[in-house]
C-alpha positions in Angstrom: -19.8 7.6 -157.1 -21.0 8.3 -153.8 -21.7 4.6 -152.8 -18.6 2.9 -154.7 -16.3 5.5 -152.8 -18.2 4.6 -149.3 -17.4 1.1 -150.1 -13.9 1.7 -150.8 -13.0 3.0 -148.1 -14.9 0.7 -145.7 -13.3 -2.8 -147.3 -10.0 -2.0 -149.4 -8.8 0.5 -146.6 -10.1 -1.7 -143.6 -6.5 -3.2 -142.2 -5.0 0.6 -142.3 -6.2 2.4 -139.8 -6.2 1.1 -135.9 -10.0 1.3 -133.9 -10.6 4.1 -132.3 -10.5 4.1 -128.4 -13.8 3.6 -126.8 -14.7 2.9 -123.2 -17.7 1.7 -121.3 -19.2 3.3 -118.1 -21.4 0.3 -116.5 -24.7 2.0 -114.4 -26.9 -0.4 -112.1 -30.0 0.7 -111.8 -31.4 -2.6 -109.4 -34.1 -3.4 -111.2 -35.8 -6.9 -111.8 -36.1 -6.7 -115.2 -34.0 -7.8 -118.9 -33.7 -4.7 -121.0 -34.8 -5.6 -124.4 -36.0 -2.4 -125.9 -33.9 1.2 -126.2 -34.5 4.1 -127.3 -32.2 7.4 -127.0 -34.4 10.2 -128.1 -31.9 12.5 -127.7 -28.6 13.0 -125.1 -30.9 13.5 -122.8 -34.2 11.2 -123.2 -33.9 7.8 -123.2 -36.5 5.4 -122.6 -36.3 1.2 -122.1 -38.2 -1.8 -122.0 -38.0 -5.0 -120.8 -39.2 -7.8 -118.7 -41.5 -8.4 -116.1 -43.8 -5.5 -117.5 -40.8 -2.9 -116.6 -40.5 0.5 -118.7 -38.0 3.2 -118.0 -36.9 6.3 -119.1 -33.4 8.7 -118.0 -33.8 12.3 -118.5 -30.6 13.4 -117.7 -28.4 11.4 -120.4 -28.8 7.6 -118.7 -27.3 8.9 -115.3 -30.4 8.4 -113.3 -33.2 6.0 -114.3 -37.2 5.7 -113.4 -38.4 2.3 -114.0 -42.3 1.4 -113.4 -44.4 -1.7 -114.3 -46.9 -0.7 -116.3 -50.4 -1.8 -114.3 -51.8 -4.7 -115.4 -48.7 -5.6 -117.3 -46.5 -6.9 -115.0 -45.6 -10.1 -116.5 -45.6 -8.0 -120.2 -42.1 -9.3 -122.1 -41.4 -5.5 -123.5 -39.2 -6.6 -126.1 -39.0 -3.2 -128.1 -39.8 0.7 -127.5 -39.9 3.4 -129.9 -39.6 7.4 -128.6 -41.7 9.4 -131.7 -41.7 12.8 -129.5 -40.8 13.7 -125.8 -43.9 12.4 -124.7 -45.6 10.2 -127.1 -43.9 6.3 -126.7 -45.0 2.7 -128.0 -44.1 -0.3 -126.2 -44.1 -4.0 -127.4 -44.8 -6.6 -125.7 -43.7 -10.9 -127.4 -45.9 -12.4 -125.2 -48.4 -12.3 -122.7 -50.0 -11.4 -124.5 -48.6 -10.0 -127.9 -49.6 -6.3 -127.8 -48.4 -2.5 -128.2 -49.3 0.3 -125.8 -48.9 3.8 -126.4 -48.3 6.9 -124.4 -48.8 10.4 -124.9 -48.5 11.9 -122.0 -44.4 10.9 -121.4 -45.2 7.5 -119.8 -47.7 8.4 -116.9 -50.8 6.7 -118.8 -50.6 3.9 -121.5 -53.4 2.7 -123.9 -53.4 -0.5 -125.7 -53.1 0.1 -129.3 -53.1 -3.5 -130.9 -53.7 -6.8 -128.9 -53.2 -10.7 -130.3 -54.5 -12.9 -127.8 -53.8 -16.0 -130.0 -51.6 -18.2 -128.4 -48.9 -18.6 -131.3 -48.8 -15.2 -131.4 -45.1 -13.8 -130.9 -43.8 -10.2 -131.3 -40.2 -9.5 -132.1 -39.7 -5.7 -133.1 -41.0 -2.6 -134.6 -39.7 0.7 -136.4 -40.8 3.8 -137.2 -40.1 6.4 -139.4 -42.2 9.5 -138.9 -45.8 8.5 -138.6 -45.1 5.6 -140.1 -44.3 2.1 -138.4 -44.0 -1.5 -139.1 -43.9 -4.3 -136.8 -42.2 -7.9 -137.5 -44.1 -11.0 -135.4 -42.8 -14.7 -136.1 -44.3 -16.8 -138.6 -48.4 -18.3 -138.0 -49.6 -21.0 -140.5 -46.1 -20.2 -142.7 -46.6 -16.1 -142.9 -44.5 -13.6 -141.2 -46.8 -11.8 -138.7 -46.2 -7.8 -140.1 -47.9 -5.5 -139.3 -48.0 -1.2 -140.4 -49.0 2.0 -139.1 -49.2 5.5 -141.0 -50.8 7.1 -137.9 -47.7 7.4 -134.9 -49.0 3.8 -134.1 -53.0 4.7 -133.1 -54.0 2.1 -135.7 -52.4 -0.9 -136.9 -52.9 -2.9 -140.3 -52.1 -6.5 -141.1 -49.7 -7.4 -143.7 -50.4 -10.7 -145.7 -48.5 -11.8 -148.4 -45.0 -12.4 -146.8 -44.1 -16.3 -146.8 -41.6 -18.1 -144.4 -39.4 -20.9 -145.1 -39.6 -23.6 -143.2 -38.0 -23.6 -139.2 -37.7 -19.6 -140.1 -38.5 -17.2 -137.2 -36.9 -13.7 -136.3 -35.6 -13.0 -132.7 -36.6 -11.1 -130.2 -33.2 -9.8 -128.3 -32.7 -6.8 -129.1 -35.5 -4.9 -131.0 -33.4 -4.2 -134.1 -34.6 -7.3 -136.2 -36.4 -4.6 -138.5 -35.4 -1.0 -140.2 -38.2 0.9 -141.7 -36.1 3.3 -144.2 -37.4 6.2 -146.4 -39.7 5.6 -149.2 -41.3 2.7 -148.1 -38.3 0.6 -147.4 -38.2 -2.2 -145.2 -35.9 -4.8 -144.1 -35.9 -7.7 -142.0 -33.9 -10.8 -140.8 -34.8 -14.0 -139.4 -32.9 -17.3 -138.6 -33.5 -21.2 -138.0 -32.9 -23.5 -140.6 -31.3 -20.3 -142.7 -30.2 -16.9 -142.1 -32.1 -14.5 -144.2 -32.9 -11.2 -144.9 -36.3 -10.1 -146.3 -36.7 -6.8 -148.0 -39.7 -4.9 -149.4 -39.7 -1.8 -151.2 -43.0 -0.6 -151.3 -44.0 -0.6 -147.9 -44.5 -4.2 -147.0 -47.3 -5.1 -150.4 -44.4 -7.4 -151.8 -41.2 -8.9 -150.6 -38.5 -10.7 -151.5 -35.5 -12.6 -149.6 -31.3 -13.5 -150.0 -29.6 -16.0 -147.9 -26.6 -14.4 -145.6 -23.7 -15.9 -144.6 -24.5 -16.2 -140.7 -24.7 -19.0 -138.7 -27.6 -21.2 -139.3 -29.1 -24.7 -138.9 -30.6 -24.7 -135.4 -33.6 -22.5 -133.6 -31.3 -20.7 -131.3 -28.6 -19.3 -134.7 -29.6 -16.9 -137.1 -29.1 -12.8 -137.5 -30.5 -11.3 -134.6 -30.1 -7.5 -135.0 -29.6 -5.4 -138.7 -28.7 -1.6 -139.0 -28.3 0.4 -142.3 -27.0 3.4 -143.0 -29.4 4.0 -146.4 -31.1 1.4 -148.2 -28.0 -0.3 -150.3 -25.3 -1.0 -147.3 -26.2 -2.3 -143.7 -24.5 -5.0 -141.6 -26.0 -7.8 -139.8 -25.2 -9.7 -137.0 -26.0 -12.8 -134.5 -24.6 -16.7 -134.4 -25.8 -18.9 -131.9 -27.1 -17.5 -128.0 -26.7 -21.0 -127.0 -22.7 -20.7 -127.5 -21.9 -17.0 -126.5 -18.0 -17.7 -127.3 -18.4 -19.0 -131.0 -17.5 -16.0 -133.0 -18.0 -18.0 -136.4 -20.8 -16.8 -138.8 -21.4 -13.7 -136.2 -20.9 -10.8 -138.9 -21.7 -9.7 -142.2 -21.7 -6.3 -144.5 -24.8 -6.2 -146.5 -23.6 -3.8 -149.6 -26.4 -4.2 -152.2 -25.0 -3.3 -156.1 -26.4 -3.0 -159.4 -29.9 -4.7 -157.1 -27.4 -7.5 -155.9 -26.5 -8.0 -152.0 -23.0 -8.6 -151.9 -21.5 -9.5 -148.5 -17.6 -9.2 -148.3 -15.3 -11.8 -146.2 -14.4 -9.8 -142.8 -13.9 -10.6 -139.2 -15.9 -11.1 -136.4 -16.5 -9.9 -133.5 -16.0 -11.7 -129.9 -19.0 -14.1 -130.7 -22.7 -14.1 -130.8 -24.3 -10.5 -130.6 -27.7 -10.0 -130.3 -27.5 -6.2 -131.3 -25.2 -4.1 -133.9 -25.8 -0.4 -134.7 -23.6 1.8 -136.6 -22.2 4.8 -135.0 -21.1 6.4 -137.8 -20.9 5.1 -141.5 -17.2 3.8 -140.7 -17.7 2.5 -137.1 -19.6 -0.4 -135.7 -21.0 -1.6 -132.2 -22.2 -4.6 -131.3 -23.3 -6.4 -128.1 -24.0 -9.6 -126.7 -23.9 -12.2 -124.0 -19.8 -12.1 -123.8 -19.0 -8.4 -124.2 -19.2 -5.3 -126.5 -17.2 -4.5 -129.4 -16.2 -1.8 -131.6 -15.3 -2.6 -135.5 -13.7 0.7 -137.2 -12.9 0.3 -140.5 -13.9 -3.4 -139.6 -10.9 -3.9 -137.6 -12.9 -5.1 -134.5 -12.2 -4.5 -131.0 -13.7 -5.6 -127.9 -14.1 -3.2 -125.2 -15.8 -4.7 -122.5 -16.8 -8.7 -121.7 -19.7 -7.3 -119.7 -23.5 -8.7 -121.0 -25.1 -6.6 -122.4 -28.8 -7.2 -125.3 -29.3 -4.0 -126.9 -28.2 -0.5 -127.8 -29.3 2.9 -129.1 -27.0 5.5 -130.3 -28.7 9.3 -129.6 -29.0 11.3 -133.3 -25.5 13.3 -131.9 -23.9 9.6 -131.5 -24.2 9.3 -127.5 -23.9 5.3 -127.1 -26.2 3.4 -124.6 -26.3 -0.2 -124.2 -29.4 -2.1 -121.6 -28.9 -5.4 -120.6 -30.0 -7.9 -117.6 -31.0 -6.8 -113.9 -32.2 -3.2 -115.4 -28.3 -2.8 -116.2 -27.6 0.3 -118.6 -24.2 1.0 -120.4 -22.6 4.5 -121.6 -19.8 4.1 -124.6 -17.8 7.4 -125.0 -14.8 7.6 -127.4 -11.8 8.2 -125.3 
């Protein structure tokens, strides 16, 4: 009852009800470096990642910002970050080379934690749920790169096992490519010749994968970013970053029943995102190289044209966005 009522309400009652009014506070922090990875801990602790071997963290609810390069990292691509406690932090780096570094002691010294010099090598985002983490690379010799942790990210295990389709590869824009749920459930999306979502429900020993309705046929269209809000309804979007303004194919619902993904016709937002989070079970955000929009109901609205890659909504639903230049966003309902 409980999921056929949520679904109710989210797609038979979707045109009655007007989006609520949100508004976008725009902070330049100056820096030489494209946000990637966000992570709000809380409303207080926030921490990013990003280009040019930058990290950054706001203690004071993204008002003020510290960003470093982390030595010996400074051409690092820190696609992802992941908060587990107030000081313990792992970063991702794609490229150069592919790697995680963790901290314990709130950013001031970083250890590397895994390291793939190989040259095909590519890193595109990680999760974690309590101890536990997963990490999603692109396809080597046809096989997803994944990787696991059950230790906070001190040791990390190869995955083997999980095949790719031909021109298939995930993306690395936003650091919400994967969701590691409870009891061992994962999901993940990729694009290129198809848009698909993977899903395993045993921690990663066997998978399986359905075809979404997104835009694909190219390297550059695909999904780029997935949320759920349990393991049987999540959304998904993306489209093409090589045509920000073509809003076609840039949104789906994922509502999985009786073991089935179902994805019901609905609107799109302003075109391609490379990041969508829910903010509450009836209220989307998503961003992307044209602006930022707010679905309610899945009546979507956009609320700002300003560029913007990623977001991370606090556990009390504060709203931060990152984006180029060390640029950081604050949504708040009006």
């Amino acid at each position: 009852m409980k999921l056929t009522l949520l679904i109710s309400i989210i797609l038979l009652t979707a045109c009655t009800l007007n989006a609520q009014p949100y508004a976008l506070q725009v902070i330049n922090t100056n820096t030489n470096t494209s946000i990637r990875g966000l992570h709000a801990f809380n409303d207080s602790l926030i921490w990013a990642s990003g280009s040019n071997g930058y990290v950054g963290n706001s203690v004071n609810g993204g008002k003020t910002w510290n960003f470093k390069q982390i030595v010996g990292y400074d051409s690092a691509e820190f696609r992802d970050i992941e908060v587990l406690d107030e000081n313990t932090i792992i970063v991702m780096s794609s490229v150069q080379p592919a790697c995680m570094l963790k901290s314990t002691d709130a950013g001031k010294n970083w250890k590397t934690v895994f390291i793939d010099n190989r040259p095909e090598a590519f890193l595109d985002a990680m999760d974690f749920s309590g101890k536990k983490g997963i990490c999603l690379g692109d396809p080597i010799k046809n096989e997803f790169l994944l990787l696991k942790t059950t230790n906070k990210g001190d040791d990390w295990i190869n995955l083997n096992g999980c095949k790719a389709q031909d021109s298939i590869a995930a993306f690395a824009a936003s650091g919400t490519t994967i969701k590691l749920l409870d009891k061992g459930v994962i999901y993940f999306a990729a694009g290129g010749n198809e848009a698909l979502l993977y899903e395993s429900s045993d921690f990663g020993k066997t998978w399986k994968y359905s075809n979404v309705p997104l835009q694909h046929g190219g390297p550059s269209r695909g999904i780029f970013s997935i949320d759920f809000i349990d393991e049987n309804i999540g959304a998904a979007a993306g489209g093409d970053y090589l045509d920000a303004g073509d809003y076609t194919g840039s949104f789906t619902m994922l509502v999985k029943d009786e073991n089935k993904w179902k994805m019901p016709l609905s609107t799109n937002p302003n075109g391609y995102r490379s990041c969508i989070q829910f903010i509450d079970p009836y209220t989307l955000i998503a961003c992307g190289s044209n602006g930022v929009d707010v679905a309610y109901q899945l009546n979507w609205t956009n609320i700002s044209i300003e560029n913007f890659n990623t977001i991370s909504i606090s556990p009390n639903k504060h709203i931060f966005l990152a984006g180029n230049n060390g640029k950081i966003g604050i949504v708040t309902k009006q």
